[in-house]
Each structure stands twice: as C-alpha cells, then as structure tokens.
N, C-alpha and C positions, 0 to 999 in steps of 0.2 A: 340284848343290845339296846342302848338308848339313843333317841335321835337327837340331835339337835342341828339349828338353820342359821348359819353368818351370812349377816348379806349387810349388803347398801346400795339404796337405789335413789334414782330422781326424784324422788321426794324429799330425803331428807342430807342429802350427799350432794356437795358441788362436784360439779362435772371435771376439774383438774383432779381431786381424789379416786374418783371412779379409774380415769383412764390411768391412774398411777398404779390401781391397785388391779388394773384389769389383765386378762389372760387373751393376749390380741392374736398372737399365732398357735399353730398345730403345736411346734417346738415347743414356746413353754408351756403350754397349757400338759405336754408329754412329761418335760421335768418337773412341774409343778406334780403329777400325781406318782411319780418317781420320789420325790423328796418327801410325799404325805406318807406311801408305803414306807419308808424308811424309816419315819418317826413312828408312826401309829400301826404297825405290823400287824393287828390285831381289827384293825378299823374299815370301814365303809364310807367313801366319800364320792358325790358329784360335784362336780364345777361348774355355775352357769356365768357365763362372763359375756354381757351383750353392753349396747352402749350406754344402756338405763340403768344396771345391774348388774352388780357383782357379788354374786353368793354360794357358799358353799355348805350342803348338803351334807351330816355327816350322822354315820352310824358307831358307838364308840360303845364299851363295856363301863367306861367311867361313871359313876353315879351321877357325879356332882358336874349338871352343867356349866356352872360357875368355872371347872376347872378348866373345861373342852373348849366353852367361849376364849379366855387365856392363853391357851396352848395354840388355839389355829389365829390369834391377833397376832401373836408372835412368830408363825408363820410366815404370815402375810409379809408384817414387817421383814423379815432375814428374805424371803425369797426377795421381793421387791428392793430389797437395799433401800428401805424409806425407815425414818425411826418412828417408833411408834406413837408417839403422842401425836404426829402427826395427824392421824388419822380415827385412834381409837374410839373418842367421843361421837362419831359419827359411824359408829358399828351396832348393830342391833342385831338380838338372838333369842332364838325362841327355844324350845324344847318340846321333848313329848307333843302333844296334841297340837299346838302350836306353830308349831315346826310343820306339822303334815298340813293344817289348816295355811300357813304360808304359801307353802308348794302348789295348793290347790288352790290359792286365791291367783296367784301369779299367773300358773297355763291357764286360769279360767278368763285369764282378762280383766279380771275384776278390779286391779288396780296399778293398770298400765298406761301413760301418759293418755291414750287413744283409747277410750274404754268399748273390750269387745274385738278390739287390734287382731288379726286373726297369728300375725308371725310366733309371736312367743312361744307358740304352741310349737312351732318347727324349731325354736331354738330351744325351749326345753328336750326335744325328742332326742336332738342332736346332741347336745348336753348327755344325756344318759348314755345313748351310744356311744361318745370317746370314753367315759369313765367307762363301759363296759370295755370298748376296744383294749383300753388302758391296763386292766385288771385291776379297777378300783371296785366292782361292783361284787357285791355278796347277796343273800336271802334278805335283809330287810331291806336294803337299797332298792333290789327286783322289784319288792313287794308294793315299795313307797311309791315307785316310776310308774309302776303297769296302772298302780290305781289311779295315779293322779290322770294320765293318761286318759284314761276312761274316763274320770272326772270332764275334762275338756270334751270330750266327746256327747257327754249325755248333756252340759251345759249348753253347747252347737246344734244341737240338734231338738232341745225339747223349750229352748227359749230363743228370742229373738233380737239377742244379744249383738248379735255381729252383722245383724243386717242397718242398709242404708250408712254409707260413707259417710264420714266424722270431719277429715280433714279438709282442709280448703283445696289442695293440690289433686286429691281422690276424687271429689265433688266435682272438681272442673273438668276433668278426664272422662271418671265413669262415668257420670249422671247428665253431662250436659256434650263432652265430645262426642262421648258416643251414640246421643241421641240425634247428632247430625252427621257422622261419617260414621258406613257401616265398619271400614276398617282405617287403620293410621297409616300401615307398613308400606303404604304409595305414597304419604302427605310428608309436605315440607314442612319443617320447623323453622320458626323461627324466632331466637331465642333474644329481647333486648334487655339488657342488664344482665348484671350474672352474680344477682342474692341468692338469699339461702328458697326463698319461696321458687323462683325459679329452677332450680335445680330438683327441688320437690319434684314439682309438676314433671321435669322431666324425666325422674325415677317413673312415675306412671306409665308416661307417654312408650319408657321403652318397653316396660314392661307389655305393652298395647302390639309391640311389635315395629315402632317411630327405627327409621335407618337415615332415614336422610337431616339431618339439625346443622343448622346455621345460627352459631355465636356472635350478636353482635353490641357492643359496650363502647363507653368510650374510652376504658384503658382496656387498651389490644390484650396487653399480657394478662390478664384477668379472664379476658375472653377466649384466649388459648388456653388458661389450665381446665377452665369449664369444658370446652371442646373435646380439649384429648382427654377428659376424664370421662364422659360421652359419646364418644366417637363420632364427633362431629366437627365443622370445618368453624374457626375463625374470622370473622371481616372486620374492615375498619367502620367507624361510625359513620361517617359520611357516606356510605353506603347501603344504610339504612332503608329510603324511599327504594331502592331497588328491589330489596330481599322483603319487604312491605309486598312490591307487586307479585310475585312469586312465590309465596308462602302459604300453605294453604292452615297452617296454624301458626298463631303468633302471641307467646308467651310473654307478658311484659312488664319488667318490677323494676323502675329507674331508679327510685327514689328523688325524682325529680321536686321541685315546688310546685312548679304546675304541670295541665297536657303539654307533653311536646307533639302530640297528634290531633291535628283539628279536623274538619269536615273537609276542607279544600285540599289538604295537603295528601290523605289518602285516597279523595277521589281522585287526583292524579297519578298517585300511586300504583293505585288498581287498574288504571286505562290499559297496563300490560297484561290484565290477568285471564283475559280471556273468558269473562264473567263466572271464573269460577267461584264458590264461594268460601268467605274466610270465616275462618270462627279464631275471634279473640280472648285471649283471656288477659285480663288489665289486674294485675297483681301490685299495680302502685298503691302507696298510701303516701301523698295525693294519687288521684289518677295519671295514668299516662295518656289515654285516649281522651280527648273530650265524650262527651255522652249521649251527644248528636251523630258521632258516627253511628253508635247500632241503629238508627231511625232513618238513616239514607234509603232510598226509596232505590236509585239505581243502580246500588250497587250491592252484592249478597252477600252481606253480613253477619254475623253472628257475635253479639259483644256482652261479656258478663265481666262486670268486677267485682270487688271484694265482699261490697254488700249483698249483691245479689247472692252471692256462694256462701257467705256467711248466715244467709238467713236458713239455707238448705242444711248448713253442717248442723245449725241446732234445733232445726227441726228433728233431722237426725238422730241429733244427741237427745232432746229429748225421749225419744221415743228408744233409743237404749238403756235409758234412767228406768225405765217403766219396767225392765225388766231384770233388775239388777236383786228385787225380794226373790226372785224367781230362781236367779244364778245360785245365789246365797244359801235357798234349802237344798236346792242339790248338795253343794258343795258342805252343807251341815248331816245330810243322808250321810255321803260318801264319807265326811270326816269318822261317823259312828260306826260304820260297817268295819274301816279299816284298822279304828281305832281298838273295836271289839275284838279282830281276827289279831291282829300286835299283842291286846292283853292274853288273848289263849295261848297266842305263841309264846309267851312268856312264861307265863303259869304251867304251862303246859310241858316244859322244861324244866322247871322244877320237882312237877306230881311225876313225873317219868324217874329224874335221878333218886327222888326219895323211896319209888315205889322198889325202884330196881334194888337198893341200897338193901333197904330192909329184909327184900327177901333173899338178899344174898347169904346175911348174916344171920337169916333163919336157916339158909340150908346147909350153913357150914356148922353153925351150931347144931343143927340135928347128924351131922355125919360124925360131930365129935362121940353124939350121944350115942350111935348103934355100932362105933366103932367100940364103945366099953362096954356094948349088950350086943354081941355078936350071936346068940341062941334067939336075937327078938324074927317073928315070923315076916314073911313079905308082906300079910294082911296088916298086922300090927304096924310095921313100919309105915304102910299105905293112910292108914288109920290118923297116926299119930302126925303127918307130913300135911294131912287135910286139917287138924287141929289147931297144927302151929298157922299155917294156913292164914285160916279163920281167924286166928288172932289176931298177926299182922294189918289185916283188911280190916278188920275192927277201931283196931288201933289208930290208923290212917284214916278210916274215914270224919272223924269231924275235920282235922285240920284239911283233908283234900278237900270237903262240903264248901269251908268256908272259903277258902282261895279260889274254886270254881266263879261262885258266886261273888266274889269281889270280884273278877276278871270280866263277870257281864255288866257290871252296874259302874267301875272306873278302872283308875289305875292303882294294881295290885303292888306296887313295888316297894310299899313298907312293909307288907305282909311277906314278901317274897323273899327279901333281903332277911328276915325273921328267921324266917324257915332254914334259909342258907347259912347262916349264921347257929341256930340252933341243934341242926343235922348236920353240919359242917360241910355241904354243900358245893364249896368256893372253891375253884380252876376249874 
C-alpha cells in the first residue's frame, strides 16, 4: 500500500474554501467515508476536517500518486457539489515519506496557527477513531495513526513545546486571571463589546468554569447572539456603569476611538462593589479603559491591556521557537523508524510470495518426478527434496540480499515492482 496526504490548510487556503470543502457533521463526514469505500474498495482513508484544515489521509495500491491526488480532487469536487477549478490550485499532496512526515508535523503542532496549540492532537485522535468507527481503517492506516500518535507524545513530553500560553485570550485568563482569583466559577463577567477577541477570552473563561456572564454592546441584537451562544444574559448599554459595579471580571474590546472609561467614571462605579476587587482585561485597539484606572489607589483593581499581554504571548512564543530544532529531530527519529518498519512491510511481502511461489513449483515438480520413479527409496526421495531445496534458497538468495538491504537504507519500490513484474507477482 502507498500512502499519500490531500490537505489544505491556513496557510495556503482562504477560509471560504476550507469551510466549502469541510466535513462539519458526524452525517457527512459518515457518507463521506461511505462514498470513499465505494470508489476505492480496496483503499485506507482518514478524514481530518477542523476549521484550519482539511485533509485526507490515504492508503491506496496505486502506484502513481499523481493518479490518487486526481481521483480524491474529484471527489472532493462530486461530494461537495463545488466544480473543481474552484478549488484545485489550492490542494497540496504529498506521498510516501512525505505524507507521514505531514501527519507528524501537524499532531506535533509544529505548524499550526498557535505553535505547540495542544487541541490538534485531540482532533487528530478523534480523526482516526471515526475513520476507525467508520470501517475506513486497515494495517497501514493502524500503523500511520498509532505512530504519529506517539510522535505527539514524545514531542510533549521530552521538549518544551507547549509550555507558556501564545494567545492573547489564554495569557489574560491563565497567566494573569488566574494569578488573582483562585477560581472563576463564583466571578461575574462582564462582557463589553462583543468582537471576535472577546469571545476568545470567553471560550477560556468557560472553560475556567465562568457560569454567570453579562453581554453588554451597544447593538442589543449582537449582544444576544453572544449570550445565548454563551449562556449568558444580555443588557442594554446604558446599563453599563451598573454591571461595571458588579463584575468581578470585565472583558473589553469596543472598538471605540478613545476610553470610554475614565478614573471618575469607574470610581463611581465601584462605590457598589463592596471593595471587591476587579481584574480588567482592555482588549481595545484604542484602549477602552483610560490607564489611570489600574493606578487608583482606592480602589482594587487589576487592569492589563493589549500591550501588556502581548509582550507575555512573545515572550512565550519565543521561548517555543527555542524548541521547535528539538520537535523537528523527534519527528525525523520517528519519520525513520516508521518509515523503516513500512519499507520491511513491503519488502517483506514480496520475499514471502516469491519464496512461497518457488517452493511450490519445486514441490510439485518433484512429485511429477517420483510419480514416473515410483521404485525411488524414502532416503532418496528425502535426499533429493533437500537438494532441490538448496537450490531454490540459493537461487533466491541474491535477489532477497538486495531488496532486504534496499528496505533498510530507502524506499524499495522500483525494485519491488521488478520483482512483481518479473515473477509475476501482481493480485
């Protein structure tokens, strides 16, 4: 079986393509590997469809990746009902070693928007179990999965990949919320504006355990779909200096021109708050806070904006750059081991049919023989059966020497295809 990897991702793929070509529920992602068994009976396919990436994983008997690339673009195309030029220019495909070195670049993190991003790893695991659930999964696919698998693992744990938060939403949450409340799942939210950075920070926050959030914008309807996508309550904007005194977090990305929050306006604010204290996070670009509130003396504060967070994510990121030569030989170990045990399984299927082959038509040839020497002895016969034997193995051994040894040192598959061809080999 030869591998090869269709994908497209954030990198080189506009995000209308992606989500054209992507596989968003259980249902089609089921007749999607219904429709693959159907064409390719013969084949091994995974499906990874996240919102970065769309690619598919495939095990095929076809030689020529040139054809396999063709065959699943057109796929793509008939399943999706999209016509193909659409999209085909922005399709890339690897093969053989390529292909695995992908797969292991990808669950390593190694080149995913968030470098070191820990999720992938869950959606590639996930990935493998629907194609298994599915019966899209065979021996090389197992093989592909399990190692890359382990790939991510020994990356996680023997480099320093995925430590210290990247994004600006993570940073504000894990490294500085929670350096001031030991938990969230009693703390008020409260949400002004309702961008995309907001919305970030509040994926964090729930994940923290946040139940109680307060959406407040100045178009309502905007502030309701945030909410109820959320599970949190909607206000109007004039109501802002209230849900200000009551909030014991306050996430805030207007997009305003200037602060609409000065020093006067939240010290009066807070006169309801019972001095508890606020931790802000000011996701404007302008600010929304003036920059005198974190400096009030009487009132307990807590205020980081963009820059301050931003100097943390690349600190961060630096310091996952540092480890990215480190990711890269794992993931050059692991390409070699897997790639070694793929060329044996190969090879290894060949020196088996040839050997069986041979000795079949030795042993029917020698029963032609004692069937027209019917007086030959059991010794002689014994004798004679060790000889031809000897031959066979004789015979066999340079060409099985040399296919062994190409299987340790690359990929055997013009010599293979030789053999198969020469011995006749092929179904």
């Amino acid at each position: 079986m030869n591998l090869l990897a269709l994908y497209c991702t954030h990198e080189n793929t506009p995000l209308a393509i992606r989500e054209t070509l992507a596989f968003a529920s259980r249902d089609r992602l089921q007749r999607a590997y219904a429709e693959l068994k159907r064409r390719f009976s013969d084949c091994e396919a995974v499906i990874l469809s996240t919102c970065n990436r769309v690619e598919i994983y495939f095990a095929s008997p076809e030689d020529d990746p040139e054809v396999v690339r063709d065959q699943l673009a057109q796929f793509l195309a008939e399943f999706h009902q999209v016509p193909l030029d659409e999209f085909v220019d922005k399709l890339q495909a690897a093969s053989g070693s390529e292909a695995v070195w992908h797969l292991f670049d990808v669950i390593s993190s190694l080149n995913s928007m968030v470098l070191g991003e820990p999720q992938i790893v869950n959606q590639v695991r996930q990935a493998y179990r629907e194609a298994e659930e599915f019966g899209a999964c065979g021996p090389m696919v197992h093989s592909l999965f399990q190692s890359a698998i382990r790939v991510s693992g020994r990356v996680r744990s023997e480099t320093r990949l995925a430590e210290g938060r990247v994004s600006i939403a993570s940073v504000a949450v894990g490294d500085f919320g929670k350096s001031i409340f030991d938990s969230f799942s009693d703390k008020l939210v409260l949400i002004v504006g309702a961008g995309e950075m907001a919305e970030e920070t509040l994926r964090y926050l729930k994940d923290e355990g946040v139940r109680d959030i307060v959406v407040v914008n100045r178009s309502l309807e905007r502030a309701e779909r945030l909410a109820r996508e959320w599970g949190g309550r909607a206000e109007a904007w004039e109501t802002l200096d209230r849900w200000m005194g009551y909030a014991d977090v306050i996430v805030s990305t207007t997009g305003a021109e200037k602060p609409i929050v000065d020093v006067a306006r939240f010290r009066k604010a807070r006169a309801s708050s019972g001095g508890r204290p606020a931790f802000i996070l000011d996701l404007g670009a302008p600010r929304d806070f003036e920059p005198a509130v974190g400096k009030m003396h009487d009132v307990d504060v807590f205020l980081y904006d963009i820059d301050s967070l931003s100097r943390t994510c690349e600190d961060n990121r630096r310091a996952r750059v540092r480890e990215i030569d480190h990711a890269r030989q794992i993931v050059t170990e692991e390409l070699q081991r897997f790639m070694t045990e793929y060329h044996h399984r190969a090879s290894g299927d060949v020196l088996t049919r040839l050997m069986d082959d041979w000795h079949a038509i030795s042993k029917e040839e020698l029963g032609r023989l004692f069937n027209k020497l019917p007086h030959t002895t059991s010794k002689d016969r014994e004798a004679i059966e060790r000889t031809v034997e000897r031959i066979v193995n004789k015979l066999l051994h340079p060409p099985l020497t040399v296919l062994k040894d190409e299987a340790r040192e690359g990929t055997p598959h013009g010599l293979i295809n030789a053999l198969k061809r020469l011995f006749r080999l092929e179904g």
